[in-house]
C-alpha positions as CSV (number, residue, x, y, z in Angstrom):
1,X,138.4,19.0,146.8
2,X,137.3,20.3,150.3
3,X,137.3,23.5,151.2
4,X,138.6,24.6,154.5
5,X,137.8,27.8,156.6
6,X,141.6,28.3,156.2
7,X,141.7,28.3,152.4
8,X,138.6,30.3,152.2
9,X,140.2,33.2,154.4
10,X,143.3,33.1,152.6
11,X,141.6,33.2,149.3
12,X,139.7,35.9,150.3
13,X,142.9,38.2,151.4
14,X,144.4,37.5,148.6
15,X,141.5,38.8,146.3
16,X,141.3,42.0,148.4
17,X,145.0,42.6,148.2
18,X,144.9,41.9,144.4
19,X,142.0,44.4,144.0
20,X,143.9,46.9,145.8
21,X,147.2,46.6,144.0
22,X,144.9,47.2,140.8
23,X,142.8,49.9,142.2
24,X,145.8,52.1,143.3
25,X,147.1,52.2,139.9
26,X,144.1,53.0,138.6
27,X,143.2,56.1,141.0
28,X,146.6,57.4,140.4
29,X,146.2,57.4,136.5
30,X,142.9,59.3,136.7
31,X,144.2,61.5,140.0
32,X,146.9,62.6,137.5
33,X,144.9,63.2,134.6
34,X,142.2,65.3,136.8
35,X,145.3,67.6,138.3
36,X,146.0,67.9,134.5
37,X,142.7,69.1,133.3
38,X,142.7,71.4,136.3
39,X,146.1,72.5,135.4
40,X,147.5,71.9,139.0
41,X,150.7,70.6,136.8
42,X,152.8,70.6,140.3
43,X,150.7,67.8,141.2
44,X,150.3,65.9,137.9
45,X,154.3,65.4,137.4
46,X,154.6,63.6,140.9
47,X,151.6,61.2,139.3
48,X,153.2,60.9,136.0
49,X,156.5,60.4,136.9
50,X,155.4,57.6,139.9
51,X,153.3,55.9,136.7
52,X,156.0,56.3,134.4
53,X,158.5,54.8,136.6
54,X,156.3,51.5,137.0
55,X,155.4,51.5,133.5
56,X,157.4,52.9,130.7
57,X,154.8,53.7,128.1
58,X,154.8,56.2,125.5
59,X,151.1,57.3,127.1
60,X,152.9,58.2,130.2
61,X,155.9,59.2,128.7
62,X,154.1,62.4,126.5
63,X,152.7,63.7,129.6
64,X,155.8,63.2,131.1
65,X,158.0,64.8,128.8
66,X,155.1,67.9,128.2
67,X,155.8,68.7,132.0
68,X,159.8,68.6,131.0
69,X,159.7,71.1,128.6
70,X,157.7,73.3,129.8
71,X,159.7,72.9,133.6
């Protein structure tokens, strides 16, 4: 198989947009856990909440439902 300046390019943008998908996610997790340890809680929910909208987990949800109660 030859490899084409095209396919090369396109290969490339699509590694850089797969890293950045995965990196947001990733900064948001720890964003939210550093408001939390810093108790700016009016900053963690917004994190939490955005997290556990894209990803229903029971991790997500107990930090979640902490910032319910005590709302």
């Amino acid at each position: 198989m030859k490899l084409n300046s095209q396919n090369i390019i396109l290969t490339f943008i699509f590694c850089i947009i797969s890293l950045f998908v995965f990196a947001q996610g990733e900064t948001d997790e720890q964003l939210a856990a550093q408001y939390f340890q810093n108790k700016e809680y009016d900053k963690a929910i917004v994190l939490y909440e955005r997290l556990f909208e894209k990803n229903p987990t029971p991790f997500y949800y107990d930090y979640y439902f902490i910032f319910i109660l005590s709302g």
